[in-house]
C-alpha positions in Angstrom: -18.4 -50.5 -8.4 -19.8 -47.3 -10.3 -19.0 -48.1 -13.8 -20.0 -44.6 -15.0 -18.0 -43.2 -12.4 -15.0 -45.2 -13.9 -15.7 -43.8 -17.5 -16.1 -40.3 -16.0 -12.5 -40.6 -14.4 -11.3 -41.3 -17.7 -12.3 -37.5 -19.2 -9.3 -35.3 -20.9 -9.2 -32.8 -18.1 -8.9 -35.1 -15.0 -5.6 -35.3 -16.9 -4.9 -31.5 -16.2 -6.0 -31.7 -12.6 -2.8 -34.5 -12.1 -0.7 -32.7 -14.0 -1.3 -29.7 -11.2 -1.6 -31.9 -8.9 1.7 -33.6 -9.4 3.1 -30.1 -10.3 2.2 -29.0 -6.6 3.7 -32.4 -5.3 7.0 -31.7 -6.9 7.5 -28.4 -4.9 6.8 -29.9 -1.7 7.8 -29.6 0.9 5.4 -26.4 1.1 6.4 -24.0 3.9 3.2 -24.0 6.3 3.2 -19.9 5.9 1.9 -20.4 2.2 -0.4 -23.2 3.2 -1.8 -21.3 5.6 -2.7 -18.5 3.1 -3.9 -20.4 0.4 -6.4 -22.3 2.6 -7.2 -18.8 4.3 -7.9 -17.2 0.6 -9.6 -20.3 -0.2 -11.9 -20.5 3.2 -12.7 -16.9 2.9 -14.6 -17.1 -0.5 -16.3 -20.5 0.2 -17.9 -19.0 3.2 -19.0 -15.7 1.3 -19.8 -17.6 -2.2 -21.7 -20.7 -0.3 -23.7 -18.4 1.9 -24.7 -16.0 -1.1 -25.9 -18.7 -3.9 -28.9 -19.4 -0.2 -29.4 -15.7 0.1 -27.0 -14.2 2.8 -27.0 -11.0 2.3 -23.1 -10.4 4.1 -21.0 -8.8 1.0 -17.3 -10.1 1.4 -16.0 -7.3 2.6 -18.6 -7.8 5.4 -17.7 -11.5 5.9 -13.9 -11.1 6.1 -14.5 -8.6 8.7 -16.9 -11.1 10.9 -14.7 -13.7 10.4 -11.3 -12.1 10.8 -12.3 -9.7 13.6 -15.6 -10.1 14.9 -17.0 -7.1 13.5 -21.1 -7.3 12.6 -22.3 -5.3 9.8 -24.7 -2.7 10.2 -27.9 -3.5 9.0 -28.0 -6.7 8.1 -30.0 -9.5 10.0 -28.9 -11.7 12.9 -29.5 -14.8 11.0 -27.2 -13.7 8.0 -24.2 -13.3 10.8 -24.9 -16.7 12.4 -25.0 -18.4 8.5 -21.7 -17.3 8.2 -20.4 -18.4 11.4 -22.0 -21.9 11.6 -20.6 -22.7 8.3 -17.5 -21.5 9.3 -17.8 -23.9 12.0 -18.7 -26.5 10.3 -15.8 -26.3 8.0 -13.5 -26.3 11.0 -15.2 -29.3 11.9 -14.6 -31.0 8.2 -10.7 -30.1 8.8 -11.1 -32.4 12.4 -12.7 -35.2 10.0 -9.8 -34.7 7.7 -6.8 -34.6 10.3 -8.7 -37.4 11.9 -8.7 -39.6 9.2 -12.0 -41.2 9.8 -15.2 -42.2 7.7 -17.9 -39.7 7.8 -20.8 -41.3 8.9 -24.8 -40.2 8.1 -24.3 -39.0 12.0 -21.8 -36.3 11.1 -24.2 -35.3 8.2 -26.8 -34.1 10.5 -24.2 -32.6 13.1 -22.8 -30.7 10.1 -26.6 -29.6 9.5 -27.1 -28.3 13.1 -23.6 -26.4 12.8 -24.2 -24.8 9.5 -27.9 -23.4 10.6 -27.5 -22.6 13.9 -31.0 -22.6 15.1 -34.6 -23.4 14.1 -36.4 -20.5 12.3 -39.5 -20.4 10.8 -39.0 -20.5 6.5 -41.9 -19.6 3.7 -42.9 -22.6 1.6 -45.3 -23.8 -0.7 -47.6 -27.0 -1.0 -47.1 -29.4 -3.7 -50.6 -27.9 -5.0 -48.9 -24.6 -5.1 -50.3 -22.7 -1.9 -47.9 -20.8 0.4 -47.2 -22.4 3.5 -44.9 -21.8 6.5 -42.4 -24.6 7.5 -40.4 -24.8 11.0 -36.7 -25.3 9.5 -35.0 -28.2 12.2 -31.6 -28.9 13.1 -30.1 -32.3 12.0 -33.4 -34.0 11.5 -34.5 -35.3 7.7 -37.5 -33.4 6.0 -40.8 -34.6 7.1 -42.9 -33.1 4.5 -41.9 -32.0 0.6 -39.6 -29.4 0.2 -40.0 -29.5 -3.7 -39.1 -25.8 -5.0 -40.8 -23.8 -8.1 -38.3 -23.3 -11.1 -37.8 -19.7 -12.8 -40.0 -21.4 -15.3 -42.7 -21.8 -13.1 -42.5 -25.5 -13.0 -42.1 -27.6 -10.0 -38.9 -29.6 -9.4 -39.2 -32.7 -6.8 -37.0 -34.0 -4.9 -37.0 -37.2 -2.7 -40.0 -37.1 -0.8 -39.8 -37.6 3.1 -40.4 -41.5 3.0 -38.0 -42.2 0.6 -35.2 -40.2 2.3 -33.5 -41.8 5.3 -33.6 -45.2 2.9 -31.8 -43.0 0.1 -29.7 -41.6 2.6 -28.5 -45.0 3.8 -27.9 -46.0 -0.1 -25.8 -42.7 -0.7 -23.1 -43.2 2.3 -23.1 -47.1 0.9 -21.8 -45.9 -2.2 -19.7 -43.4 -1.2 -17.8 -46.3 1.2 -17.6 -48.9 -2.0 -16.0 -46.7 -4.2 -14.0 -44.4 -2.3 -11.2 -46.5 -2.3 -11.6 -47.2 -5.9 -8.5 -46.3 -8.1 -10.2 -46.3 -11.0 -12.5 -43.3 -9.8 -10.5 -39.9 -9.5 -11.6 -38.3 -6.3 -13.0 -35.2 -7.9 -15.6 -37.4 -10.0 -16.5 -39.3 -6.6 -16.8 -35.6 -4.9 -18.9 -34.1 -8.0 -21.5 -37.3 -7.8 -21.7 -37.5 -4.2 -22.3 -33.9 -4.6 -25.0 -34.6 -7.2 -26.9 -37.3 -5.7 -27.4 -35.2 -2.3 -28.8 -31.9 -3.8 -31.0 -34.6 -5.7 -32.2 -36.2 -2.7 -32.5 -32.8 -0.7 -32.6 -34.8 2.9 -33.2 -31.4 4.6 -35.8 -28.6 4.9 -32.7 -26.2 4.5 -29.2 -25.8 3.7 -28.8 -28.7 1.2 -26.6 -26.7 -0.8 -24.8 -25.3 1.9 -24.1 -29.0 3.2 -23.7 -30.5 -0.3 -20.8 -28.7 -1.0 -19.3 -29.2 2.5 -19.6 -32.6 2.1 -17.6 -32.3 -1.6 -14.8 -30.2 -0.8 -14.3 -32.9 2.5 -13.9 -36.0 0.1 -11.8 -33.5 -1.8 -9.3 -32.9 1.1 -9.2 -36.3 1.9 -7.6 -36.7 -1.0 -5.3 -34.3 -0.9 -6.7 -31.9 -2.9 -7.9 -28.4 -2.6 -11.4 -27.2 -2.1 -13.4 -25.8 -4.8 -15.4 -22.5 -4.9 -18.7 -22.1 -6.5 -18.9 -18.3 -7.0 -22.1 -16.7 -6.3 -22.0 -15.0 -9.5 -21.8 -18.0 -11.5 -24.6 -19.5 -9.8 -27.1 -20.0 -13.0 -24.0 -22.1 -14.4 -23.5 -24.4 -11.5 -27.7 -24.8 -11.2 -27.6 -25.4 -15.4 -24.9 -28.3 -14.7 -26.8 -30.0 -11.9 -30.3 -29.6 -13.9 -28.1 -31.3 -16.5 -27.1 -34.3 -14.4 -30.7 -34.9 -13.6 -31.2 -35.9 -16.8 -27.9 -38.1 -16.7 -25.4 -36.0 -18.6 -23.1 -35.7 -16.0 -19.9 -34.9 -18.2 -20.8 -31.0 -17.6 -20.8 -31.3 -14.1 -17.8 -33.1 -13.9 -16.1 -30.4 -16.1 -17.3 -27.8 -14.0 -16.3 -28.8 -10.9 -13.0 -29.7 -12.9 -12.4 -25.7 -13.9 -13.0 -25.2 -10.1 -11.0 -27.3 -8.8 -7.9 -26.2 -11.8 -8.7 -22.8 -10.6 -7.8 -24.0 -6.7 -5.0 -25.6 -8.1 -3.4 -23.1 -9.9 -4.1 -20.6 -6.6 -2.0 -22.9 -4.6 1.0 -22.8 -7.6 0.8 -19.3 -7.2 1.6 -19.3 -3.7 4.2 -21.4 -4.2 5.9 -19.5 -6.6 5.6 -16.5 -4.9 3.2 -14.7 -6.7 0.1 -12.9 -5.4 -2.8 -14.9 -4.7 -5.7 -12.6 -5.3 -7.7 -12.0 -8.3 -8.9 -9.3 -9.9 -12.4 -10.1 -10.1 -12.7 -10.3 -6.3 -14.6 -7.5 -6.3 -16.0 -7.3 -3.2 -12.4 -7.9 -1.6 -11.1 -4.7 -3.4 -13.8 -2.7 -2.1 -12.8 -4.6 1.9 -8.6 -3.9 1.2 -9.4 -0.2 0.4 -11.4 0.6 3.7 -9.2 -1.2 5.6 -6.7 0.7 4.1 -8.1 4.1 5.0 -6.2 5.5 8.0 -7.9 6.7 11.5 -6.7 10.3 11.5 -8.3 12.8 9.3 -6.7 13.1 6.0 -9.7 15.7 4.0 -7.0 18.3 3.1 -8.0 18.7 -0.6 -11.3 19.6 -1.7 -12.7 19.5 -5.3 -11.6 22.3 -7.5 -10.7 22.5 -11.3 -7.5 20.7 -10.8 -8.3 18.0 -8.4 -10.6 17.4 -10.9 -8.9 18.0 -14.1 -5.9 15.9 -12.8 -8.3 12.8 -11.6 -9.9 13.0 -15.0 -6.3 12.4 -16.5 -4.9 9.8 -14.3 -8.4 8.1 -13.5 -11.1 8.6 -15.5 -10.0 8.4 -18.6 -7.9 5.9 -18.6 -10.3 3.0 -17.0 -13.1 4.2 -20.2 -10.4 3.8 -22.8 -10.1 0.3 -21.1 -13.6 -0.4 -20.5 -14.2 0.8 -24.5 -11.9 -2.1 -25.6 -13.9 -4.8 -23.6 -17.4 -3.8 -24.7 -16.2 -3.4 -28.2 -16.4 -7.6 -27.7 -20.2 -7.3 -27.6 -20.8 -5.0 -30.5 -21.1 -8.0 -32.9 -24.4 -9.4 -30.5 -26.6 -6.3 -31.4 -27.8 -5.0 -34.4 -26.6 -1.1 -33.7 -24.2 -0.3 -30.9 -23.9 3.3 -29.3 -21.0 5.0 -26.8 -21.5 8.2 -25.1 -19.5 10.2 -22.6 -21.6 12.9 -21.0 -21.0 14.8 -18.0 -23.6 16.6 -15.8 -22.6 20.4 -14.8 -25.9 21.1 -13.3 -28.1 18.6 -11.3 -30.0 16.2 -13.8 -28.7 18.2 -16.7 -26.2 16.5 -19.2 -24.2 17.4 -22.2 -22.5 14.6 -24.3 -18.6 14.7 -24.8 -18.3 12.1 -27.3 -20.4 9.4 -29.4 -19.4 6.1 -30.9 -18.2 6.7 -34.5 -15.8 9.2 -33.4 -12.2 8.0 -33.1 -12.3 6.2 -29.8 -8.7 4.9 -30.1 -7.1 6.5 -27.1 -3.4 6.4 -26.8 -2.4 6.1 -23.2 1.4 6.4 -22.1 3.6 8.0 -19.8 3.2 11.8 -21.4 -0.2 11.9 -23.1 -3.6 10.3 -21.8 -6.6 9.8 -23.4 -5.8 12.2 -26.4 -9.7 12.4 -27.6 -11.4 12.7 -24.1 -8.9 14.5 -22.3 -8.7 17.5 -25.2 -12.3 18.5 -24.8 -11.0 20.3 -22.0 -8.3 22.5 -22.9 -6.1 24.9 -20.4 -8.2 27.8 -20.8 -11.6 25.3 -20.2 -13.3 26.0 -16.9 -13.9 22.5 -15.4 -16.7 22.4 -13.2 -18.7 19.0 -13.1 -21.0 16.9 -11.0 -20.3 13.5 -13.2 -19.2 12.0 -15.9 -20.2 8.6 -17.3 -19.0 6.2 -19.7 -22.5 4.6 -21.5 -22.7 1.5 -23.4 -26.0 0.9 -25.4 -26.3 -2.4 -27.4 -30.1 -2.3 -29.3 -31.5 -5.5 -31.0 -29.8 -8.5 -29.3 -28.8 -10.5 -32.7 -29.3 -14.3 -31.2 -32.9 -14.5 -30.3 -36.6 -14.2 -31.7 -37.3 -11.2 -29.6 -34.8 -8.7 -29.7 -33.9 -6.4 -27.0 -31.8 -3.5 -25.8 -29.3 -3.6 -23.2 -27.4 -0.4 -21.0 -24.4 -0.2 -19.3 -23.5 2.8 -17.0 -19.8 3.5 -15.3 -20.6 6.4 -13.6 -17.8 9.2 -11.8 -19.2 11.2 -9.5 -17.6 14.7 -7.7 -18.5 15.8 -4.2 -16.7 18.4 -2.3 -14.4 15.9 -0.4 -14.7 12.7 -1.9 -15.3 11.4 -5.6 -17.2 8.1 -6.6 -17.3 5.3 -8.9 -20.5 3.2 -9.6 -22.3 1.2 -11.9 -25.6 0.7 -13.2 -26.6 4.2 -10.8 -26.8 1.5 -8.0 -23.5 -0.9 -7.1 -21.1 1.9 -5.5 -17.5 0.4 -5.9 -15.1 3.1 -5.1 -15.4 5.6 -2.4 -12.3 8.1 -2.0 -10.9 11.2 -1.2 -9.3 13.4 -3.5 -5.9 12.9 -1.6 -6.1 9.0 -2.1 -4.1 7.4 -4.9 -6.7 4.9 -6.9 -4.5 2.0 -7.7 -3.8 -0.7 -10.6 -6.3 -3.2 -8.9 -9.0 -1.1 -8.6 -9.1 0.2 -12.0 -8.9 -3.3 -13.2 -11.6 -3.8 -10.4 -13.5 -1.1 -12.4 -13.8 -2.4 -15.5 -13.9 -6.2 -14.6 -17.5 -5.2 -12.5 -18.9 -3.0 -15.0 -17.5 -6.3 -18.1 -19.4 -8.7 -15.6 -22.5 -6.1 -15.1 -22.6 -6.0 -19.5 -22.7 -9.8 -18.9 -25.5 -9.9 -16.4 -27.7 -7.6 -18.3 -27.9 -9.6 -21.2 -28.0 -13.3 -19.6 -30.8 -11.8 -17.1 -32.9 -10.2 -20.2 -32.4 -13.9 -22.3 -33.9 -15.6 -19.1 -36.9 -13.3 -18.9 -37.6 -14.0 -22.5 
């Protein structure tokens, strides 16, 4: 009996994981058809998210599209295509262990191995005295030499070294088979440790986390509940929690995994109430809905001229930087001095600014009048003829560290003859479209969401290099 697993059970949100758990219970029976989507949704982003916390390089879009129809995607590698479809496999194989009803043995383990990495490649490593090294990368078989990894810090972190692992292996699925079956431990705490203990005994030269989170979300289904996603861009948070629980504090993991799995939850309450099941920050998914979207036949009937323009500048433009303004207005209080600018570019490489912070920024946006103080710097008689225009957020002097620093965000329209653009940071391309296409709701939220999460990036990468 795992006593702290017991006291962990015992936490005030395991609470809110029963009370949506028995919320879902009540509504049943659930019609297959919604099943079937949630688990689709759900499938979908653990194969993209797992795969890109190890590296794949497959952008959702890309994955739906290899997974849902078998299309590859130009220029990337063979071995990202067959990462995605052995750990596809391998979670149809989890759904056999779960319909089957049967213990997973340390057997199925190293089946699921072989399944999620396909076949043996060669992998760059380095020696426990720090000198690079190339390792063969086998199927199903437990490391045979240390596969101890170098932290962003520069310090080494070890795991179980190769004599100690079958033996630790051996104590892990013991545990796992005495306290399944334990009341007193709530099946996301047994998933979260089991989780834990195998990324800290790392029984493979590759794909421990891959496997590790297989092997949670299957004690997960087992008991009924839904899997849990790990998104790729909150990978420093799910890495901090684990780094925590090596030091045993494990209430942070278990919280984590518990705003997962609430998030699962609640995607499954949607479904069942009839509302949509996407989110907004599935930004990749957007970008895969749009192009799919796009019909066959030739649609470039309108090319750029002062109204396209001056019309996507009212309906568009405008409208997604009064909304982006509002969100980074939340970071001014981080920095010492805060600037906005909106600038277009009439001639290549040459810009003129619109607006600067310390104006009145407070657009009004409603059915008659839109963006009152960006839209009137072109009036009627105006001649409107642009290459871009950007939205720029400039923090300078980060408040909550010894060593201050500046951070930059750029939302960037762009104007060709056919087509208009929308990126960020002069490198992440969201939006692609011609003048004739209609930019909806979800991608304007899409929009600002990215560019919110870029802000965000900027600033947790710049405190990390500190």
């Amino acid at each position: 009996m795992d006593k702290i697993a017991i006291e962990l059970s015992k936490l005030p949100f395991i609470e809110t994981i029963n009370a949506l758990k028995a919320e879902i219970d009540g509504s049943k029976p659930i019609s297959k058809e919604i099943e079937d989507k949630v688990f689709q949704k759900l499938k979908l982003d653990w194969n993209y998210n797992s795969n890109a916390i190890e590296g794949n390089k497959l952008n959702y879009g890309e994955t739906v599209a290899f997974l849902m129809h078998g299309i590859t995607a130009k220029g990337k590698t063979l071995k990202d295509h067959l990462d995605i479809k052995g750990h596809n496999e391998a979670i149809n194989f989890l759904l056999s262990l779960v319909k089957e009803d049967r213990d997973i043995s340390e057997s199925d383990v190293r089946g699921l191995h072989k399944m999620i990495l396909v076949e043996e490649y060669d992998s760059n490593a380095k020696t426990l005295d720090g000198q690079q090294t190339n390792k063969r990368v086998k199927l199903g078989v437990y490391k045979t030499t240390p596969n101890s990894v170098e932290t962003r810090t520069g310090e080494m972190h070890y795991y179980a070294s190769p004599e100690e692992t079958p033996a630790l292996m051996a104590d892990l699925m013991n545990w796992y088979n005495e306290n399944k079956t334990n009341n007193e431990i709530h099946p996301l705490v047994l998933a979260s440790l089991f989780h834990f203990k195998f990324v800290a005994i790392h029984p493979f030269d590759d794909g421990n986390g891959r496997l590790a989170r297989i092997l949670m979300n299957l004690i997960l289904l087992r008991n009924n509940l839904p899997v849990v996603v790990v998104k790729n861009e909150d990978k420093q948070n799910y890495y901090g929690v684990l780094a925590q629980a090596d030091s045993n504090q494990f209430i942070p993991l278990i919280e984590y995994m518990s705003d997962l799995l609430q998030h699962s939850l609640n995607i499954y309450l949607k479904g069942i109430r009839g509302e949509s099941i996407e989110e907004e920050s599935d930004i990749d998914k957007e970008i895969a809905l749009f192009k799919k979207s796009l019909p066959n036949e030739n649609l470039v009937d309108k090319t750029k001229d002062e109204s396209v323009i001056r019309e996507l500048l009212k309906k568009n433009v405008f409208p997604i930087f009064d909304e982006l303004n509002k969100k980074t207005k939340e970071f001014d209080e981080l920095f010492i001095k805060n600037e906005i600018y909106i600038r277009q570019e009439k001639n290549k490489g040459v810009f003129t600014s619109l607006i600067r912070k310390n104006q009145d920024l407070d657009i009004k946006v409603n059915n008659k009048q839109v963006s009152i103080k960006f839209y009137n710097y072109y009036n009627p008689e105006d001649k409107i003829d642009i290459q871009s225009i950007e939205y720029i957020y400039v923090g300078e002097g980060y408040k909550k560290i010894r060593s201050p620093f500046d951070v930059r965000l750029l939302l960037n329209f762009s104007f060709s003859d056919y087509k208009y653009y929308v990126s960020v940071s002069e490198k992440d391309r969201l939006i692609e479209k011609l003048y004739t296409e209609i930019m909806t709701k979800e991608e304007k939220t899409m929009i600002v969401n990215f560019a919110v999460k870029q802000l965000i990036n900027n600033i947790t990468n710049r405190i990390n290099e500190i």
